[in-house]
Residue, then its C-alpha position, 0 to 999 in steps of 0.5 A: x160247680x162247688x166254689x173254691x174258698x175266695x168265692x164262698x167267702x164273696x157269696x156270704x158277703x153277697x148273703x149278708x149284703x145282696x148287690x152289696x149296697x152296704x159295703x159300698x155305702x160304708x166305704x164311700x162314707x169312710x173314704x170321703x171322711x179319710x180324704x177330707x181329713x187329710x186334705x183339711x190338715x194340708x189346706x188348713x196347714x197351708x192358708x190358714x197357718x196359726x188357726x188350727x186345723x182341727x176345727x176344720x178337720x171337723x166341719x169338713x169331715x162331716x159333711x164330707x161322710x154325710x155328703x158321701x151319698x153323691x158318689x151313689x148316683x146313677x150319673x157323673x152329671x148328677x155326682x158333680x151337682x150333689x157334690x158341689x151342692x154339699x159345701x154350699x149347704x153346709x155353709x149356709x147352716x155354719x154361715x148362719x149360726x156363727x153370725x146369728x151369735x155374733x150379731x144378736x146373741x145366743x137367743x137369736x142362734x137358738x131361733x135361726x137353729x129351730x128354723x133351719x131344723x124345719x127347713x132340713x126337714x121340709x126340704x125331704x120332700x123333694x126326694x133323697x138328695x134334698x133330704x142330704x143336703x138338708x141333713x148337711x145344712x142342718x150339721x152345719x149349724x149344729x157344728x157351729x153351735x158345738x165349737x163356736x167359733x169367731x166371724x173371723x174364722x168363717x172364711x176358714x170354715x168356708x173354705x174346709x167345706x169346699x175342700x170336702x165338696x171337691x173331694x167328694x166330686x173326686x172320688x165319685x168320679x174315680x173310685x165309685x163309677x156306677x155299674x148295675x150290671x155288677x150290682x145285679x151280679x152281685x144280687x144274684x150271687x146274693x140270692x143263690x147264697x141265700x138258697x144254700x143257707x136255706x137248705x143247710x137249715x132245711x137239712x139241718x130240720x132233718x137231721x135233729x127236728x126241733x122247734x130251734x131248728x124249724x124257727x131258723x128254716x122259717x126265718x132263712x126262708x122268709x128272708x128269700x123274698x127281700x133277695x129276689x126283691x132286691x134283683x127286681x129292685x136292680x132290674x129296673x135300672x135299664x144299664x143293668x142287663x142287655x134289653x127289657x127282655x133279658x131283664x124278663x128273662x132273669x126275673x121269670x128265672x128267677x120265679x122260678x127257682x123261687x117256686x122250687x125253694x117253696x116245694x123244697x121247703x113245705x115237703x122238708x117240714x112234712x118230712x120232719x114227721x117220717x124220721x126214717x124216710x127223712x134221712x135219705x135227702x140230707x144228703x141232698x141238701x147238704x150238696x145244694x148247701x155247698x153250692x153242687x148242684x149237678x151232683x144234688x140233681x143226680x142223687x135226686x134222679x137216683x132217689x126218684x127212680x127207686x121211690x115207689x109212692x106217688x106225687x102227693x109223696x114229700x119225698x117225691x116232692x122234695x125230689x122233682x123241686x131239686x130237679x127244677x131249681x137246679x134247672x131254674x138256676x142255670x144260665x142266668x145270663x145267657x144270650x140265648x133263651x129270651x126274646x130281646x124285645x119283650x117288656x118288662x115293667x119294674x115292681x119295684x126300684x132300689x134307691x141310689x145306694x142299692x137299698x129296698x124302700x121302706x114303709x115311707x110310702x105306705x105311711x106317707x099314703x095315711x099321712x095324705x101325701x104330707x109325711x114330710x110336713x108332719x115330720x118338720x113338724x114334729x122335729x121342730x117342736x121337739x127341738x124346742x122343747x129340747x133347748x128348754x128341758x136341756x139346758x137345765x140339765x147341762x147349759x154347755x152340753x145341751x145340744x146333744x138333746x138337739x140332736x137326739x131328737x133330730x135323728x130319732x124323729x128324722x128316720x121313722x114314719x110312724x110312732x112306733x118306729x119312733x118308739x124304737x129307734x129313741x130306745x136304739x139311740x140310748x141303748x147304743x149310747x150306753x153301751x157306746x159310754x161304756x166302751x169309750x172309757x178304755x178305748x179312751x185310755x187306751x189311744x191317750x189322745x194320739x192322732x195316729x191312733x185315733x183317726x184311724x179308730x174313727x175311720x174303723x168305726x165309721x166304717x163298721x157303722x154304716x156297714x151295720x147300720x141296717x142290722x140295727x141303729x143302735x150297732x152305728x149309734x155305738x160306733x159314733x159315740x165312740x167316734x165322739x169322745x175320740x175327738x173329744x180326746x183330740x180336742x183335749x175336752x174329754x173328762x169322765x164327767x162328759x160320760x153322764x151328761x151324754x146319757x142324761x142329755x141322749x136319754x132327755x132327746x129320746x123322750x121327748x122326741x117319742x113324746x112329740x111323735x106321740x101327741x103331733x100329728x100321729x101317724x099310727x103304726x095300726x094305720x099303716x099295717x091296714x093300708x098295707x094289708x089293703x094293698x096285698x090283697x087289692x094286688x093278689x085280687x089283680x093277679x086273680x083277675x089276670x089269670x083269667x082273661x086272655x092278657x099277655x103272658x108277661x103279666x103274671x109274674x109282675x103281678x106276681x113279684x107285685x104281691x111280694x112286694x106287698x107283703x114286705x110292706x106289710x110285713x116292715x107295718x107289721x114288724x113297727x107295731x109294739x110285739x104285744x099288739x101284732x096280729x098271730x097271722x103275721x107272726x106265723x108266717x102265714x102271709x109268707x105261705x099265702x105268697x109262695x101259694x101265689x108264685x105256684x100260680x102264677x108259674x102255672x097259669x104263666x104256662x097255660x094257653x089263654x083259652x082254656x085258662x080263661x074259661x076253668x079258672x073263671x069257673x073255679x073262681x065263681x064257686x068260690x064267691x064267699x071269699x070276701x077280698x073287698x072286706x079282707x082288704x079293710x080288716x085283718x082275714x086272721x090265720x083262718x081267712x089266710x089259710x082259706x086264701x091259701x086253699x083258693x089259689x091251690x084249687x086255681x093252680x090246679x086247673x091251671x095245670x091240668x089245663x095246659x097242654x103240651x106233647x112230648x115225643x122222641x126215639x128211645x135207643x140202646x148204646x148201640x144205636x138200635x131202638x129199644x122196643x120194650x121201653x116205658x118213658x114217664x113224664x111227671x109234671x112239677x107242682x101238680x104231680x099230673x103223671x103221663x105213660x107212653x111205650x117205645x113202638x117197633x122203631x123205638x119212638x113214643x110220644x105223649x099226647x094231652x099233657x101239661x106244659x111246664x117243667x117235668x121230670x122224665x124217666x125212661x126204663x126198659x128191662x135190661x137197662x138203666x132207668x135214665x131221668x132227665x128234666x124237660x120244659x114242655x112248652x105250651x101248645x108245642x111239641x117237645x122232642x127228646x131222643x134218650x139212650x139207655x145204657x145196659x146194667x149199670x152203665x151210665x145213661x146219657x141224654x143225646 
């Protein structure tokens, strides 16, 4: 059914923002620094009266944002002890700091804050709520550094950060309660928007063919997996559907209609070439796009019916993968379909906030496990060097160095994430710079404008911050020379200070990455590309045996799993030294070859599957996995693999067995003698005949299981096309009535 605008506009923000995990991110953080920054103002007005509460607005704003991740977890239990954990690390960081200064000079706050800085590092490797509380802690110290301000204002500062604590505790518990199921909602939303975009493009390809146009099909389209990802990463949250069998349920759907967009889009691009041809299904296409999919399923049922080629045909392609991902869309969240108590068993989970993992793993695996070890190191070393190398540069303004290097060596695994995320802090600096000084200008310091301006910007900043770092580093730097203003410390001359200090921080932090105990983007694309096919080789092995059913899409969603990791590994590496074969898309084609698979093996009784896929695999020895597994195949060795797992899939379809039968009927009731009923089976293209007797009934022996288009016709009549799934080792019963002429023909 086409939605009306409101849905449209919520399916983009589901397209932008799968589960919406970036929208609740960015309001949690701006709500918790909005509610801080009142409630400081009021606490700070009313107990410390004559100490400005600026200061305070401050420090407890601050670690009001960062601590704004504990409205993100699973449980109210878990909120409260993040929430109240926040105050007492950004105490701790301010506590030391300010009396370090105060008791044994500048010398002994710059060592205590080289020690805290590998403590907040270290701390990561007790998992995300501790890589927080450390980031909180660390913020602390680096605050005090910045304002210095007396031991006499200590208990003041201590008592801004309660009061951010205990905000943040209040608004977890009321505005941000936790409900996968709605996020799971919102995945999915997320996924049928992106379909429609990929089949805009694909209609786009067909209308005007182009290089610009097939690179914006290949990019829609490669983006799909980290959608259905993103379900899987939701499913594994038991709150989020009813059983482990309804969340089975959602993901062999889910592969499903997958598996069409794979056929949908390899025929669109073998359709480009056939201008003539190719015209026909941009209609269609544009009904997908739009979200009308009964009307795109009936113009494909009339474009079927009145093709005379056969099923290597695109165009037939295009017609029966319509067919089926309308069928694979419907009924997402019905009761009815699965069996409650089936097991499901999660590839992948999302993290608190809703977001995909990255490449940590995969480079904490070459680091030896001590990933987090490595970094504290790094950040320490690098923090020193920036106090030494800073403070020639600008003996008041040298912290921003510090915290330079600190957030550039924090986030990335491998050298040259760190290479890309320095140049991402001082491209978003400078253009941060260069927009600060109207905005400036514009605001003349008015706390009525600027604090709303900095809750804009926070917001926008966490919000596009997956997009690119350097679209947040843009917006805190404006959020910085804001305050700046506020304190009345803002001057032009803070504009070339930042960027010579940001500039110094990143390099030295890339220099450090670079010579401290490395962990090398070549590395980790290796292990990830071991780890793909070590994946794809289990589900080869899966086909084989007699297992469980439910194997195979798990091992299925196991391999696209694989390959995003390979791909961010891939993706870290300078532009100049990747690989072609991952630039090509070719491992994007060798994971959809590996859904059609594992759909019709999914499909195949466990005997025969056994039997013809090990024979097929045994012809096929020279393929080296073992090998491939430690060095890169190339497009040649992609292209082979891709050319296995076609032959597999093809003897997983002739070797499932399914029976079709049913009475063929007049709209009078009376049997219709002369009838022909075809069933043509999805993804193999296996075709079978069978004829109405004297009472009108057919049936069709021997067949294939899985999705199949079936078409009834008789002379004198409508043809009638409608789509079965033929189940594995049943017998399916469909009673179809022809309508005369043109009448309308509908399936009873």
């Amino acid at each position: 059914m086409r939605a009306g605008w409101s849905g449209r506009v919520a399916g983009w923000f589901a397209a932008l923002d799968p589960g919406l995990a970036r929208w609740r991110s960015a309001w949690a953080a701006t709500l918790c620094l909005g509610v801080a920054l009142l409630a400081e103002f009021l606490v700070s007005s009313l107990v410390f009266p004559g100490q400005g509460a600026l200061t305070a607005m401050l420090a407890g704003g601050v670690a009001a944002m960062q601590g704004s991740a504990a409205v993100l977890q699973r449980t109210a239990s878990a909120r409260i002890r993040f929430g109240l954990a926040v105050p007492v690390a950004a105490t701790a960081g301010i506590s030391v700091a300010v009396l370090l200064r105060e008791e044994a000079g500048t010398v002994a706050e710059l060592l205590g804050f080289v020690a805290i800085t590998f403590g907040a590092v270290l701390v990561r490797r007790y998992g995300p709520a501790f890589a927080v509380l450390g980031l909180v802690g660390w913020t602390g110290c680096y605050v005090s550094m910045i304002v210095r301000p007396p031991v006499s204002r200590l208990p003041s500062l201590v008592c801004a950060e309660v009061v951010a604590g205990l905000c943040i505790v209040v608004l977890s518990l009321t505005l941000f309660r936790h409900r996968p199921h709605a996020s799971l909602r919102h995945a999915l939303r997320g996924w049928h928007r992106r379909t429609e975009l990929v089949f805009a493009a694909a209609a786009g390809l067909l209308e005007r063919p182009g290089r610009v146009r097939r690179t914006r099909l290949d990019r829609r389209y490669a983006r799909l997996s980290s959608v259905a990802l993103t379900v899987e990463g939701w499913l594994a949250d038991p709150a989020s559907s009813r059983n482990t069998g309804h969340a089975a349920f959602v993901r062999e759907r889910l592969l499903r209609s997958e598996a069409a967009v794979d056929v949908i889009v390899e025929s669109v691009r073998r359709l480009g070439g056939s201008p003539g041809t190719a015209g026909h299904w941009v209609p269609v296409l544009r009904l997908l796009a739009r979200g009308s999919d009964e009307e795109a399923a009936e113009e494909a049922r009339h474009r079927l019916e009145s093709l005379l080629a056969g099923p290597e045909d695109p165009a037939w392609q295009t017609a029966v993968a319509v067919l089926a991902c309308v069928r694979a869309g419907r009924g997402w969240h019905e009761a009815d379909g699965h069996d409650p108590a089936a097991g499901f068993t999660p590839v992948v989970a999302v993290g608190p906030g809703g977001a995909l993992p990255g490449m940590a793993g995969v480079a904490a695996a070459v680091a030896g496990g001590a990933l987090p070890v490595r970094q504290a190191v790094q950040t320490t070393v690098a923090a020193a060097l920036a106090i030494v190398l800073g403070m020639p540069v600008s003996p008041t303004q040298y912290y921003w160095s510090l915290i330079a290097v600190f957030i550039v060596l924090l986030g990335p695994a491998t050298v040259a994430e760190t290479v890309s995320r320095g140049l991402h802090r001082v491209a978003g600096t400078v253009l941060g710079c260069l927009v600060a000084i109207p905005v400036t200008a514009l605001l003349h310091g008015n706390p009525a404008l600027v604090i709303p301006a900095v809750l804009l910007s926070c917001l926008l900043g966490y919000y596009l911050m997956p997009v690119s770092y350097a679209v947040l580093v843009f917006f805190i730097t404006l959020c910085v020379f804001q305050l700046y203003d506020l304190m009345h410390s803002y001057h032009p001359g803070l504009l070339p200070i930042r960027l010579a200090e940001t500039a110094l921080g990143a390099a030295i932090a890339v220099l450090v990455a670079w010579v401290v105990l490395p962990v090398r983007a070549r590395d980790a694309e290796s292990l990830a590309r071991r780890r793909l096919f070590q994946a794809l080789g289990e589900l080869l092995e899966e086909v084989r045996p007699a297992a469980g059913d439910g194997c195979l899409p798990t091992l299925s969603r196991a391999v696209d799993e694989h390959r995003r990791q390979f791909a961010l590994a891939a993706a870290a590496r300078p532009l100049w030294t990747r690989k072609v074969s991952v630039r090509s898309g070719g491992y994007v084609a060798l994971v959809a070859h590996t859904r059609r698979l594992a759909v019709l093996a999914h499909d195949s009784p466990h005997p025969v599957r056994a039997t013809q896929l090990s024979h097929t695999l045994s012809e096929r020895r020279e393929f080296p996995w073992h090998e491939w597994s430690r060095a890169d195949p190339g497009d040649r060795g992609v292209a082979r693999v891709r050319e296995l797992l076609d032959d597999l899939a093809e003897t997983a379809g002739r070797h499932t067995k399914a029976v079709l039968s049913g009475r063929v009927a007049g709209p009078d009731g009376a049997p219709v003698v002369a009838a022909t009923v075809t069933a043509v089976r999805l993804g193999s293209g296996a075709s079978r005949v069978g004829h109405g007797d004297s009472d009108g009934r057919y049936r069709l022996d021997s067949g294939e299981a899985g999705a199949h288009l079936v078409v009834a016709t008789a002379p004198g009549y409508a043809a009638v096309a409608t789509w079965l799934f033929l189940g594995s080792g049943r017998c399916t019963k469909a009673d179809v009535t022809l309508a005369r002429d043109d009448d309308l023909a509908t399936k009873t």
